[in-house]
Backbone and ligand atoms as CSV (ligand in chain L), in Angstrom:
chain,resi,resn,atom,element,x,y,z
A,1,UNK,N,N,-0.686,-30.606,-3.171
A,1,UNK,CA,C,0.298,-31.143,-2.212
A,1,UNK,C,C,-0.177,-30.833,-0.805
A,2,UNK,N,N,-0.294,-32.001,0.124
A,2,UNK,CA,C,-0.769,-31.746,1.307
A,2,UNK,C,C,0.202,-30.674,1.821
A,3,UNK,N,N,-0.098,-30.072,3.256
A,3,UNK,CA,C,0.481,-29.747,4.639
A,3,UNK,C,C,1.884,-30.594,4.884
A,4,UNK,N,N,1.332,-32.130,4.838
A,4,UNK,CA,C,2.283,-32.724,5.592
A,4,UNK,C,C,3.623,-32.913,4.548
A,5,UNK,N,N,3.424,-33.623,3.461
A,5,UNK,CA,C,4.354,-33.481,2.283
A,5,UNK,C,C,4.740,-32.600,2.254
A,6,UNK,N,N,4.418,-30.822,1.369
A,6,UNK,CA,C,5.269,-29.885,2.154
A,6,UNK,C,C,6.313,-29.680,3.214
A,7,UNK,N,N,5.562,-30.187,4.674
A,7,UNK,CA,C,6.594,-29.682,5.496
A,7,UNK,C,C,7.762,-31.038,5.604
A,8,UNK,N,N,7.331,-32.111,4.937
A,8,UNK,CA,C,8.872,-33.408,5.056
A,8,UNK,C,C,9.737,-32.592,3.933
A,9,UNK,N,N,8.811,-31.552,2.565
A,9,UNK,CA,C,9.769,-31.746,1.375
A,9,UNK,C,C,10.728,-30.652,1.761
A,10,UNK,N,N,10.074,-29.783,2.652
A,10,UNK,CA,C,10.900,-28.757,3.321
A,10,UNK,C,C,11.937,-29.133,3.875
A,11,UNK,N,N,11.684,-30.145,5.303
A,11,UNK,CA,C,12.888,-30.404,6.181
A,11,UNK,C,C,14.239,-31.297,5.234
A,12,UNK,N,N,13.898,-32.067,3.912
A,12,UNK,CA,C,14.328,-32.637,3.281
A,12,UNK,C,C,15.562,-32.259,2.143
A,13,UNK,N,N,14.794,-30.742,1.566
A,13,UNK,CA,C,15.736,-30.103,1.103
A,13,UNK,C,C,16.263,-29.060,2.124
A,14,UNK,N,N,16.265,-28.891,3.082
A,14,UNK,CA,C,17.194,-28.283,4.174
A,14,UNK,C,C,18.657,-28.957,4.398
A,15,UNK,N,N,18.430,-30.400,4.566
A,15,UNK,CA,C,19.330,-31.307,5.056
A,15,UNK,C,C,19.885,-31.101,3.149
A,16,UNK,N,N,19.772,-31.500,2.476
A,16,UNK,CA,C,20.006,-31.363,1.547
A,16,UNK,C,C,21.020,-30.123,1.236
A,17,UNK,N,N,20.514,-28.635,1.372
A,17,UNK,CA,C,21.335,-27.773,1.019
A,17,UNK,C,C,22.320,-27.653,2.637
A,18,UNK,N,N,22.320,-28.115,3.030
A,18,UNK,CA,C,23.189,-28.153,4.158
A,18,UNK,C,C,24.519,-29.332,4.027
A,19,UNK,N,N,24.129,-30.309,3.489
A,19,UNK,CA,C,24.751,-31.380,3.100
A,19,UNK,C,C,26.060,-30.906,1.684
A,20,UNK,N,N,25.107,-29.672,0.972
A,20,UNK,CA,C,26.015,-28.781,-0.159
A,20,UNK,C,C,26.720,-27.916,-0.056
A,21,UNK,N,N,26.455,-27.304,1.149
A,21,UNK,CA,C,26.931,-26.468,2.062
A,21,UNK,C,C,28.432,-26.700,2.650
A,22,UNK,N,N,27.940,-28.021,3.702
A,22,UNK,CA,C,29.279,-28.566,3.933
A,22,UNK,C,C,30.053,-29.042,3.278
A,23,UNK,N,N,29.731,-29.725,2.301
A,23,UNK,CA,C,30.637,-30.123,1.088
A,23,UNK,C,C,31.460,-29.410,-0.130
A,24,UNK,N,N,30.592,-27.950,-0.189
A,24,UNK,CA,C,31.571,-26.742,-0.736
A,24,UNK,C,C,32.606,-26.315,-0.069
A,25,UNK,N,N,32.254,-26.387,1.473
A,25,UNK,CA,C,33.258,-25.781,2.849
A,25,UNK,C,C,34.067,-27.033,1.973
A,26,UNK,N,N,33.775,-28.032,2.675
A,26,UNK,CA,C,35.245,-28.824,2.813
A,26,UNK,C,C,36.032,-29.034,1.435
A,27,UNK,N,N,35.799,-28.584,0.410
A,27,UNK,CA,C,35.915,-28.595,-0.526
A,27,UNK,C,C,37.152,-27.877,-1.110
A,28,UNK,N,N,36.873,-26.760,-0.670
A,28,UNK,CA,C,37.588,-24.705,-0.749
A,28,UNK,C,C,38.629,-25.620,-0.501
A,29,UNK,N,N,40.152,-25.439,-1.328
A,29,UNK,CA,C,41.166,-25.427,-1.191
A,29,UNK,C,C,41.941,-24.036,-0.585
A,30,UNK,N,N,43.487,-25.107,-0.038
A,30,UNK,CA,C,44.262,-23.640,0.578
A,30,UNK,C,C,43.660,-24.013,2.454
A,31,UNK,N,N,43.121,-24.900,2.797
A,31,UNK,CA,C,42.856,-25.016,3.935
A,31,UNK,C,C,44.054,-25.075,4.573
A,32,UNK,N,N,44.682,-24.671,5.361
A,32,UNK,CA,C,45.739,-24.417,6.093
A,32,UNK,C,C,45.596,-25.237,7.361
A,33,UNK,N,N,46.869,-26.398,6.959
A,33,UNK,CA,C,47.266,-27.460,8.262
A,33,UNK,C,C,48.102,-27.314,9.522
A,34,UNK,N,N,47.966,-27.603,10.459
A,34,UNK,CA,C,49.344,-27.880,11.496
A,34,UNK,C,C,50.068,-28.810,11.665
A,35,UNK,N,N,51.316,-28.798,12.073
A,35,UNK,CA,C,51.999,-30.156,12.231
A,35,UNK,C,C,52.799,-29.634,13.741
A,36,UNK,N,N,53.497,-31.024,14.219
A,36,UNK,CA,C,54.354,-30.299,15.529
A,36,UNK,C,C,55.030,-31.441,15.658
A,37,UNK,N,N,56.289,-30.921,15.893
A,37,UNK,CA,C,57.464,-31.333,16.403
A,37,UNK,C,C,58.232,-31.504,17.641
A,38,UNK,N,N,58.200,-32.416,18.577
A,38,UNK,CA,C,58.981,-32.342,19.600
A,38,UNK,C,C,60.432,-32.888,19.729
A,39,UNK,N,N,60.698,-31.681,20.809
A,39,UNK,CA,C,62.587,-31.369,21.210
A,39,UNK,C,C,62.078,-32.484,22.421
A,40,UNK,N,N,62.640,-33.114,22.289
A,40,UNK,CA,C,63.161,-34.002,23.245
A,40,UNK,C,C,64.463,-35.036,23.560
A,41,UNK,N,N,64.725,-35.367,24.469
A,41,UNK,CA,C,66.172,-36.270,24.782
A,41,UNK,C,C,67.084,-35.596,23.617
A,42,UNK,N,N,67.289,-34.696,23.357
A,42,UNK,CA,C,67.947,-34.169,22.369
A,42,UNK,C,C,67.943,-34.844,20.644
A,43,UNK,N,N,67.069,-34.707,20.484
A,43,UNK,CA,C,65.992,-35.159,18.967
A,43,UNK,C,C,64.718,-34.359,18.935
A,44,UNK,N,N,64.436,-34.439,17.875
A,44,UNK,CA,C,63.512,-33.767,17.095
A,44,UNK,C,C,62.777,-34.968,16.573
A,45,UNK,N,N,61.163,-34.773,17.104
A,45,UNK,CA,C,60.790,-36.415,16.851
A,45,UNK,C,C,59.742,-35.616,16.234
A,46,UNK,N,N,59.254,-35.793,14.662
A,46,UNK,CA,C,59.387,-36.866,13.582
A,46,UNK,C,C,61.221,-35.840,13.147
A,47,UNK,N,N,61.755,-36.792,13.100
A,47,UNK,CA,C,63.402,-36.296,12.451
A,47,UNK,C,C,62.638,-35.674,11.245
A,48,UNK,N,N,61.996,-36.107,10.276
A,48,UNK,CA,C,61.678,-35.767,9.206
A,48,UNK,C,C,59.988,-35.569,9.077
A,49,UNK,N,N,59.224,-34.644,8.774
A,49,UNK,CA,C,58.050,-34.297,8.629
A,49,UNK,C,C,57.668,-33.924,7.062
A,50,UNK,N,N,56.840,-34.282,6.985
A,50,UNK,CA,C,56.486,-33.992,5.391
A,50,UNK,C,C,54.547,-33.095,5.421
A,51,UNK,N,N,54.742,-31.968,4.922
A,51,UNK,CA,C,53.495,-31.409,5.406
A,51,UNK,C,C,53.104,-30.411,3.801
A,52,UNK,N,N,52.591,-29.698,3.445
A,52,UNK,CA,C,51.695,-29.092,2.935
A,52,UNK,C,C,52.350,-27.406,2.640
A,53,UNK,N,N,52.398,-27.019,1.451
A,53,UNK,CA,C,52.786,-25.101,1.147
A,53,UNK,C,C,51.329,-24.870,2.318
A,54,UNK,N,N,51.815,-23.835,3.365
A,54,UNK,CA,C,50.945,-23.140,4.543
A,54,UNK,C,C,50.408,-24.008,5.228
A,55,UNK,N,N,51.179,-25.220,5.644
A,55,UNK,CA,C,50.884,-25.558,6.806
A,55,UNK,C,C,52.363,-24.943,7.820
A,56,UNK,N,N,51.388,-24.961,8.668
A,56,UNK,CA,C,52.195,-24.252,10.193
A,56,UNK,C,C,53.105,-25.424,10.916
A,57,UNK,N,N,54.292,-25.570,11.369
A,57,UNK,CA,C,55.066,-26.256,12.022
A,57,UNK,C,C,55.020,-25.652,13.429
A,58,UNK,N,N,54.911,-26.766,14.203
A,58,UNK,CA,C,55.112,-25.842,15.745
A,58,UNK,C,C,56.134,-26.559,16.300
A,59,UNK,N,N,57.534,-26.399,16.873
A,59,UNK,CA,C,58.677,-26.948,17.797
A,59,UNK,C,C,58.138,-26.886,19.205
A,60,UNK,N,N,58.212,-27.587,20.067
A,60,UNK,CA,C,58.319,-27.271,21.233
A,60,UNK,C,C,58.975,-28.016,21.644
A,61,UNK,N,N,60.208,-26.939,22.993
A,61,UNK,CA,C,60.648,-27.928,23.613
A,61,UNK,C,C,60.301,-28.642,25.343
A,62,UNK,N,N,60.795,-29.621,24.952
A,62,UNK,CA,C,60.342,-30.275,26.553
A,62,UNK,C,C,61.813,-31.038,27.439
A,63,UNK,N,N,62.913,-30.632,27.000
A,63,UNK,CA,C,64.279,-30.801,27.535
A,63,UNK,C,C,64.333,-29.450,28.879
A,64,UNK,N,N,64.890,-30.267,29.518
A,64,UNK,CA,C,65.358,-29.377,30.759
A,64,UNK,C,C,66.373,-28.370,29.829
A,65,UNK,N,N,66.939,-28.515,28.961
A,65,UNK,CA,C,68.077,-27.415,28.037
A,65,UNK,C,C,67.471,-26.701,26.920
A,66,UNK,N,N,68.142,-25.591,26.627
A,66,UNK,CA,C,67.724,-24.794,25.454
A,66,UNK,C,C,68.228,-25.324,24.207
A,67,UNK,N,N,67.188,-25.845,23.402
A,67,UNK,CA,C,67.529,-25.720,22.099
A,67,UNK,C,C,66.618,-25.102,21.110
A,68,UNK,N,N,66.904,-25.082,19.861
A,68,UNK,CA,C,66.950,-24.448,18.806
A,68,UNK,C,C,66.517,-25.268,17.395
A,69,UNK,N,N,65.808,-24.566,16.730
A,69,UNK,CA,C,65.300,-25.170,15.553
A,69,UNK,C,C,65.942,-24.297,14.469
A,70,UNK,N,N,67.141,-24.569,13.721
A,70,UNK,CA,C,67.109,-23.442,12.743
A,70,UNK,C,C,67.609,-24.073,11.321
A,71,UNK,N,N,67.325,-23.461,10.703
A,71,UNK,CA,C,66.977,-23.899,9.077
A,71,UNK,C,C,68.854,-23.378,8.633
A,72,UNK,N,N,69.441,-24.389,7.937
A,72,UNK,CA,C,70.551,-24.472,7.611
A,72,UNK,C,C,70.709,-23.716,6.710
A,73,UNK,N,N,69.851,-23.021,5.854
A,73,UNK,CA,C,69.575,-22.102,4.698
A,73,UNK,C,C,68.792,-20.444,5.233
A,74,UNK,N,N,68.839,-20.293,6.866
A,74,UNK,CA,C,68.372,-19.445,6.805
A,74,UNK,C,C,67.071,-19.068,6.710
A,75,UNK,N,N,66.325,-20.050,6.864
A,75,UNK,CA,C,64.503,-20.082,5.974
A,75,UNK,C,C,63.982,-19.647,7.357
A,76,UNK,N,N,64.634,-20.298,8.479
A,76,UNK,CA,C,63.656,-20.250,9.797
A,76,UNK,C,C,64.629,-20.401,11.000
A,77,UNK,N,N,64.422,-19.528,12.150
A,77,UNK,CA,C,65.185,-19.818,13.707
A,77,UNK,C,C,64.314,-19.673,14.333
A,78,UNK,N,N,64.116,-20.607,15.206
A,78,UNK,CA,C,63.591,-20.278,16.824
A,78,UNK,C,C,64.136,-19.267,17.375
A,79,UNK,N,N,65.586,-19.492,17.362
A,79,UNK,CA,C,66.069,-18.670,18.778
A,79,UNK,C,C,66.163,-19.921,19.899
A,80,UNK,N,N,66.592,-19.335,21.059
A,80,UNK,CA,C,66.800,-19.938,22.681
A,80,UNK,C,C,65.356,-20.689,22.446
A,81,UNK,N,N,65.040,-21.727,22.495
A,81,UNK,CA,C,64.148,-22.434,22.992
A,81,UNK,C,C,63.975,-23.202,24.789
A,82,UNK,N,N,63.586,-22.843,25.602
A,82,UNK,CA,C,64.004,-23.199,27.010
A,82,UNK,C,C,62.570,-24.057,27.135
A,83,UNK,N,N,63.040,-24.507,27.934
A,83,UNK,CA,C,61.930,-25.751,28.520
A,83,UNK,C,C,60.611,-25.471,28.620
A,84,UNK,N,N,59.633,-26.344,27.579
A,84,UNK,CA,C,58.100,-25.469,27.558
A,84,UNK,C,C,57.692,-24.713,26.150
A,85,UNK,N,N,59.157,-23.771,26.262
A,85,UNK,CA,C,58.905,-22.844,25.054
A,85,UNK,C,C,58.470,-23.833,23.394
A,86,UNK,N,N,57.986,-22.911,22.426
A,86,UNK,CA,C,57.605,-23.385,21.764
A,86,UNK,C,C,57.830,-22.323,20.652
A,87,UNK,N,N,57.861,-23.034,19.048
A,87,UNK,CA,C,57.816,-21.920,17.662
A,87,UNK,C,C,57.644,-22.005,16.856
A,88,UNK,N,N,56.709,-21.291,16.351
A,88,UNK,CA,C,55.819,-21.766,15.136
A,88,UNK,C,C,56.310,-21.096,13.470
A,89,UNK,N,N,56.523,-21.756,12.624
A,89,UNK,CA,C,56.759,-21.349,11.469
A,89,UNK,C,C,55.840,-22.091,10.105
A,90,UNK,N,N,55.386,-21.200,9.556
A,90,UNK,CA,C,54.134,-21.356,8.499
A,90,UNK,C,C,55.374,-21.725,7.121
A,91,UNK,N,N,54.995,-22.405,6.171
A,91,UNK,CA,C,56.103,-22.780,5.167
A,91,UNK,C,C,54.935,-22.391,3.756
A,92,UNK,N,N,55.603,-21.383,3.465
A,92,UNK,CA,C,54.871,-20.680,1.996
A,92,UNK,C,C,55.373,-21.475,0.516
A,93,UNK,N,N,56.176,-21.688,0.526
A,93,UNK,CA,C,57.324,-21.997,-0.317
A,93,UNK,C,C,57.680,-24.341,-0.307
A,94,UNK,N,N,57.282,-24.619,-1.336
A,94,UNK,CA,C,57.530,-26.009,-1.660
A,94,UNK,C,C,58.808,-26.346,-1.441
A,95,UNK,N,N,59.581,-27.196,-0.973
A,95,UNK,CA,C,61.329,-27.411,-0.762
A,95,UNK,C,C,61.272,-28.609,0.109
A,96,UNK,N,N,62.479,-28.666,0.847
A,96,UNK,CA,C,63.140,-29.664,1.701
A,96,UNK,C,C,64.344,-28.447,2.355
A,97,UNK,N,N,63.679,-28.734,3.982
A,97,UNK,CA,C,64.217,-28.011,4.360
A,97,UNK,C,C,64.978,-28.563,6.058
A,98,UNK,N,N,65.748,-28.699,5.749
A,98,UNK,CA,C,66.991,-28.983,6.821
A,98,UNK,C,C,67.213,-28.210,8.094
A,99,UNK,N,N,67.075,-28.553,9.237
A,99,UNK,CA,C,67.712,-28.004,10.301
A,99,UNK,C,C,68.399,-27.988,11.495
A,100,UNK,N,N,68.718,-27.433,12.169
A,100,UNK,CA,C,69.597,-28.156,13.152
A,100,UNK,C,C,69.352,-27.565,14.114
A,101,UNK,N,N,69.943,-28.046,15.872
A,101,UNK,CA,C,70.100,-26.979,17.202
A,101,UNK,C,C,71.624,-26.787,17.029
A,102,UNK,N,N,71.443,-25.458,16.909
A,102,UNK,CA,C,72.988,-24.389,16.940
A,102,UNK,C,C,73.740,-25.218,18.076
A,103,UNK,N,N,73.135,-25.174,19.371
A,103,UNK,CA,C,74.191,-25.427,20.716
A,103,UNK,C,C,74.651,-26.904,20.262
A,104,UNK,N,N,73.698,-27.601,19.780
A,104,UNK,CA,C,73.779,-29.039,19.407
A,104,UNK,C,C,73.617,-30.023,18.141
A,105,UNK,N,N,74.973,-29.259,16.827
A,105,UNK,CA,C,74.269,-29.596,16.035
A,105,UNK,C,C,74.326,-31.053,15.434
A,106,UNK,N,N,74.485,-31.991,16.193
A,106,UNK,CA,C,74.250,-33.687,15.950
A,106,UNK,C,C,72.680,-33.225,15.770
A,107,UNK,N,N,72.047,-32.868,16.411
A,107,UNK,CA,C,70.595,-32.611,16.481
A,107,UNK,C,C,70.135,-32.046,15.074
A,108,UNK,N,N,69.872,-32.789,14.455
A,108,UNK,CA,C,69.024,-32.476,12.909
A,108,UNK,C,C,67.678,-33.014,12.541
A,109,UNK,N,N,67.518,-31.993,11.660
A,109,UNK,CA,C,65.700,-32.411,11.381
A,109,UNK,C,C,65.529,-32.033,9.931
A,110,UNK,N,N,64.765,-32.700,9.408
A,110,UNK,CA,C,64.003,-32.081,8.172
A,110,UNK,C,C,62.361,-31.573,8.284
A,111,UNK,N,N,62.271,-31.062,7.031
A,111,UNK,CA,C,60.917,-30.504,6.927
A,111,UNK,C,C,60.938,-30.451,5.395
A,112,UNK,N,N,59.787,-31.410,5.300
A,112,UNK,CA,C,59.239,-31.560,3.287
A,112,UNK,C,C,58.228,-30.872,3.328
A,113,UNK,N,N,58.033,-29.786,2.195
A,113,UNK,CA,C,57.168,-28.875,1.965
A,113,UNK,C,C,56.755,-29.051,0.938
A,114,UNK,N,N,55.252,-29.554,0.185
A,114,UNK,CA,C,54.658,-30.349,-0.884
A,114,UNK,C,C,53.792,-29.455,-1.051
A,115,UNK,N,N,53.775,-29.324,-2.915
A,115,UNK,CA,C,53.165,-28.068,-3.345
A,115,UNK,C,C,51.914,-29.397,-4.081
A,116,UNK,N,N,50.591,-28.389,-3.722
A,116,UNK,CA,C,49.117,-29.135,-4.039
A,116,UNK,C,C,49.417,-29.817,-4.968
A,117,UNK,N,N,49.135,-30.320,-5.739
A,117,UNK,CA,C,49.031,-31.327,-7.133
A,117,UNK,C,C,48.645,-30.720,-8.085
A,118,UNK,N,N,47.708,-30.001,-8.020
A,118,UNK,CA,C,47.057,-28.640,-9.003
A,118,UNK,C,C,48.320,-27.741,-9.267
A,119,UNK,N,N,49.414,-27.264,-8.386
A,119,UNK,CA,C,50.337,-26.340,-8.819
A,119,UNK,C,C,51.323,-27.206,-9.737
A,120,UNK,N,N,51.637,-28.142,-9.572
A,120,UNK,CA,C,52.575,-28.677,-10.870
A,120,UNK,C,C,52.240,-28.951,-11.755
A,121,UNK,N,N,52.806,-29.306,-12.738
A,121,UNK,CA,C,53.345,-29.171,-14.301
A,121,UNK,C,C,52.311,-30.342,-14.608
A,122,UNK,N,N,51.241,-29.527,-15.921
A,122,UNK,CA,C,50.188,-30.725,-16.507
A,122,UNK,C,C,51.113,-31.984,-16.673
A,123,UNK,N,N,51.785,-31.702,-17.948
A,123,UNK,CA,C,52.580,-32.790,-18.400
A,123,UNK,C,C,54.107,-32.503,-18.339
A,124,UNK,N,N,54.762,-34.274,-18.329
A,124,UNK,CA,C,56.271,-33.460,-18.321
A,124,UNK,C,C,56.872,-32.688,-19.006
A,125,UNK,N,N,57.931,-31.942,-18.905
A,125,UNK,CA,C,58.813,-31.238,-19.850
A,125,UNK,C,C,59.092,-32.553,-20.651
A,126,UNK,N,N,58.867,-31.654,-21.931
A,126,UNK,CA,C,59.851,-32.648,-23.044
A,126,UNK,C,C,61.250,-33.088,-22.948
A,127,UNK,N,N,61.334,-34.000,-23.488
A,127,UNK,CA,C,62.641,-34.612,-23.353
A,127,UNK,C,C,62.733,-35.991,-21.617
A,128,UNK,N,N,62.061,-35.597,-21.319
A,128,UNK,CA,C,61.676,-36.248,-19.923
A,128,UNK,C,C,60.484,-37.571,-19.915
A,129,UNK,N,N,61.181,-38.652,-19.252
A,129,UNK,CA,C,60.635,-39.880,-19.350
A,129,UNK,C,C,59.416,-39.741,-18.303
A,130,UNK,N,N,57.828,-39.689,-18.768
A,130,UNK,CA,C,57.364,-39.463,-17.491
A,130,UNK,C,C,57.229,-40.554,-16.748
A,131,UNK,N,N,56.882,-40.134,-15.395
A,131,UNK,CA,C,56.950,-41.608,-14.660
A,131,UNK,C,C,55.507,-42.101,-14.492
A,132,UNK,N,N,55.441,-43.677,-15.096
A,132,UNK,CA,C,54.148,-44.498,-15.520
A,132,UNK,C,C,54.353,-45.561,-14.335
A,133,UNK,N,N,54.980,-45.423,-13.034
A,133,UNK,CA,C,54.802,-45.752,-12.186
A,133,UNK,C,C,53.543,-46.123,-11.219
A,134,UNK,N,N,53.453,-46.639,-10.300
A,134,UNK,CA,C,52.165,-46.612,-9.629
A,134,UNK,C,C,52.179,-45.041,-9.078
A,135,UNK,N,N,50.639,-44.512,-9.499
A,135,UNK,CA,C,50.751,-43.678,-9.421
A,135,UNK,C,C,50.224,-43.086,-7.755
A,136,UNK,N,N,50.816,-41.985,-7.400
A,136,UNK,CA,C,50.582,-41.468,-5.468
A,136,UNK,C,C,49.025,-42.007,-5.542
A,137,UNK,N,N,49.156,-42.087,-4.389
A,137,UNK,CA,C,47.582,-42.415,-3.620
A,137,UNK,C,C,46.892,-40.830,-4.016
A,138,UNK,N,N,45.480,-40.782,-4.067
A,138,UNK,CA,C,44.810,-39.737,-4.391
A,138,UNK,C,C,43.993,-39.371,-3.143
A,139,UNK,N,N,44.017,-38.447,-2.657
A,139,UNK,CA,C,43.475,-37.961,-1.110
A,139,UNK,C,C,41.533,-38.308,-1.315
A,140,UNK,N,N,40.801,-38.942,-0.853
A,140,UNK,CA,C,39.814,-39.154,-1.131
A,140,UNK,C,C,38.784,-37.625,-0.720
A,141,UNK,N,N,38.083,-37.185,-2.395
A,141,UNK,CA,C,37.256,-36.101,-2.319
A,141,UNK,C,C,36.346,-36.242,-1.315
A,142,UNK,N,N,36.502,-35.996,-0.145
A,142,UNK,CA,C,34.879,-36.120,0.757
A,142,UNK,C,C,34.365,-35.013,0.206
A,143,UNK,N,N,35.143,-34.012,0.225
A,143,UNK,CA,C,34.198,-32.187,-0.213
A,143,UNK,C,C,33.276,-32.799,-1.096
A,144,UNK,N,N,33.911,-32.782,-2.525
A,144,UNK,CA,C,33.257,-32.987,-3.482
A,144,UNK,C,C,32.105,-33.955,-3.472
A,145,UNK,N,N,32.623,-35.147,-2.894
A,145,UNK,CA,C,31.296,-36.166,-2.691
A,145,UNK,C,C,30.141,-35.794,-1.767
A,146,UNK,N,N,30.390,-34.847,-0.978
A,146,UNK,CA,C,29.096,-34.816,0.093
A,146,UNK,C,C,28.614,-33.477,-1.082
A,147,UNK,N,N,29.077,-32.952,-1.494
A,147,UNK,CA,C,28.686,-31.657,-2.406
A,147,UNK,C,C,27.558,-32.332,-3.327
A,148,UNK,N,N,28.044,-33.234,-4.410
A,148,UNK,CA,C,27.462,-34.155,-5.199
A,148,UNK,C,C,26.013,-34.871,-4.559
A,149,UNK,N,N,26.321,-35.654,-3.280
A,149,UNK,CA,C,25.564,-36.080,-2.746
A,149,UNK,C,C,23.960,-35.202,-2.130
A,150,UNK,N,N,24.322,-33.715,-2.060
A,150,UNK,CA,C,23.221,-32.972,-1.874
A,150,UNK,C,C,22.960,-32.486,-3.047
A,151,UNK,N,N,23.278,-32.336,-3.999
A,151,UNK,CA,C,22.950,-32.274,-5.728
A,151,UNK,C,C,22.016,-33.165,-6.089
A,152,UNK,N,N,22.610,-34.523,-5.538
A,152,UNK,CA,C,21.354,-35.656,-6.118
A,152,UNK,C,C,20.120,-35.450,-4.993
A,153,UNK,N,N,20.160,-35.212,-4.164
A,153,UNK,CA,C,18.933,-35.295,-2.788
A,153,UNK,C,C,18.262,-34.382,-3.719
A,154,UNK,N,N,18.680,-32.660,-3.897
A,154,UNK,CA,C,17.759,-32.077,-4.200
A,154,UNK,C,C,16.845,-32.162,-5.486
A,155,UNK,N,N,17.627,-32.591,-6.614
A,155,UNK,CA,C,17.322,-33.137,-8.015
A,155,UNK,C,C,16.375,-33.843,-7.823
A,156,UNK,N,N,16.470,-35.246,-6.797
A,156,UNK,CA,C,15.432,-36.283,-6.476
A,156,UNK,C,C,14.460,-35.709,-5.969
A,157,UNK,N,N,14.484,-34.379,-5.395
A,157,UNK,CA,C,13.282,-34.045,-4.532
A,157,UNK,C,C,12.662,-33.578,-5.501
A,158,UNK,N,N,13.099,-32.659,-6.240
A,158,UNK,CA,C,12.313,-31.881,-7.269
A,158,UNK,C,C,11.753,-32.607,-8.158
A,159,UNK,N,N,12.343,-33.595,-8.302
A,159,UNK,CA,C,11.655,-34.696,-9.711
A,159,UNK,C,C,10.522,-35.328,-9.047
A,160,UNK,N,N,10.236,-35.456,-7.459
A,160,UNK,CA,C,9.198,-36.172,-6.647
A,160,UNK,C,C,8.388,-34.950,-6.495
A,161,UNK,N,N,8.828,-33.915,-6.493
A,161,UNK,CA,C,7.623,-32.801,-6.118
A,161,UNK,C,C,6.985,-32.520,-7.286
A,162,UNK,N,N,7.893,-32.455,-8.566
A,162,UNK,CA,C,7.172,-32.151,-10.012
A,162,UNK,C,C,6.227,-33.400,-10.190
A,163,UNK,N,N,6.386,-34.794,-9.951
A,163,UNK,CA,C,5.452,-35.457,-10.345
A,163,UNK,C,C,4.129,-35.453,-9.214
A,164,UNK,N,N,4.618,-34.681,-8.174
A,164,UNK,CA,C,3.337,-34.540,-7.064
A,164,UNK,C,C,2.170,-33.576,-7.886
A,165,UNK,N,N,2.539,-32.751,-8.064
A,165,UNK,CA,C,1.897,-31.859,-8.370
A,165,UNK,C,C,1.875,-31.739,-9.798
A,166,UNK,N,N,2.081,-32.426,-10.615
A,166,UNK,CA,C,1.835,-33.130,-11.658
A,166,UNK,C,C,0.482,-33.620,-12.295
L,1,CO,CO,CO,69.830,-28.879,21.212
C-alpha cells in the first residue's frame, strides 16, 4: 500500500469514526429540552405546551404587572413575577398540568408532560381494545442513522484495504 493510499485511508476512516461518534452523541437518550412561555397582555402564549419528562419550562413575564405561574395541584409556583422576571421549572413526572395567575385567575395555562415511548406499556393491558389507529408520527432516528452510516464507511474501507493488500 502506497504513502498516498494510506494517508486518504487514514483521513477517511477519521471522518468515518467521527461521523460514529456524532451519531452515538445524538443518539444517548434523556437529552434534556427547553420550552418557554410568555406572560403577556395577560395570557400565557402557547395557552397549552406539550413538551418532554425533563424538559425545562421557562415563564417570563413581559406585562408592566406581576403575574404568576402556578400549578393548580401544587406541582409548581413562580411566585410575584414582575416585569422581565422570569421561572424556570424542569417537569420529572409525565401528566397534564394546569395553571393559573393567582392575582388573575381568568389567566390559565396548561403544560403536557410526555413520557419517552420506551417508558410505556409493550402491549395493552388485557381486556383493552388496542388502538390500530394511524399510528403517532415516529421522530426520525438521525442518531442512529449517522451512527449506521459511519459503520458502513468503515466496513467499506476495510473491505478496500483488505483487498489492497490482498
Ligand atoms: Co396575571
Amino acid at each position: 500500500m502506497t504513502a498516498h493510499i494510506a494517508r486518504r485511508a487514514t483521513i477517511v476512516s477519521l471522518m468515518a469514526a467521527g461521523l460514529l461518534l456524532a451519531g452515538m452523541v445524538a443518539a444517548l437518550p434523556g437529552r434534556a429540552g427547553g420550552a418557554a412561555v410568555e406572560i403577556a397582555d395577560f395570557a400565557f402564549t402557547p395557552a397549552t405546551l406539550t413538551i418532554m419528562v425533563g424538559d425545562t419550562v421557562t415563564w417570563t413575564n413581559s406585562d408592566p404587572m406581576v403575574h404568576t405561574a402556578t400549578s393548580t395541584t401544587g406541582a409548581f409556583d413562580s411566585g410575584d413575577l414582575a416585569q422581565g422576571d422570569a421561572y424556570s421549572f424542569t417537569f420529572t413526572e409525565a401528566g397534564t398540568y394546569d395553571y393559573l395567575c393567582t392575582p388573575h385567575p381568568t389567566m390559565t395555562g396548561t403544560i403536557v408532560v410526555e413520557a419517552p415511548p420506551h417508558d410505556g406499556p409493550a402491549s395493552p393491558p388485557p381486556g383493552e381494545i388496542p388502538n390500530v389507529a394511524m399510528p403517532a408520527p415516529v421522530a426520525f432516528p438521525t442518531g442512529w442513522l449517522m451512527a449506521a452510516l459511519g459503520i458502513g464507511l468503515l466496513s467499506g474501507l476495510a473491505l478496500r484495504v483488505g483487498r489492497r493488500s490482498a
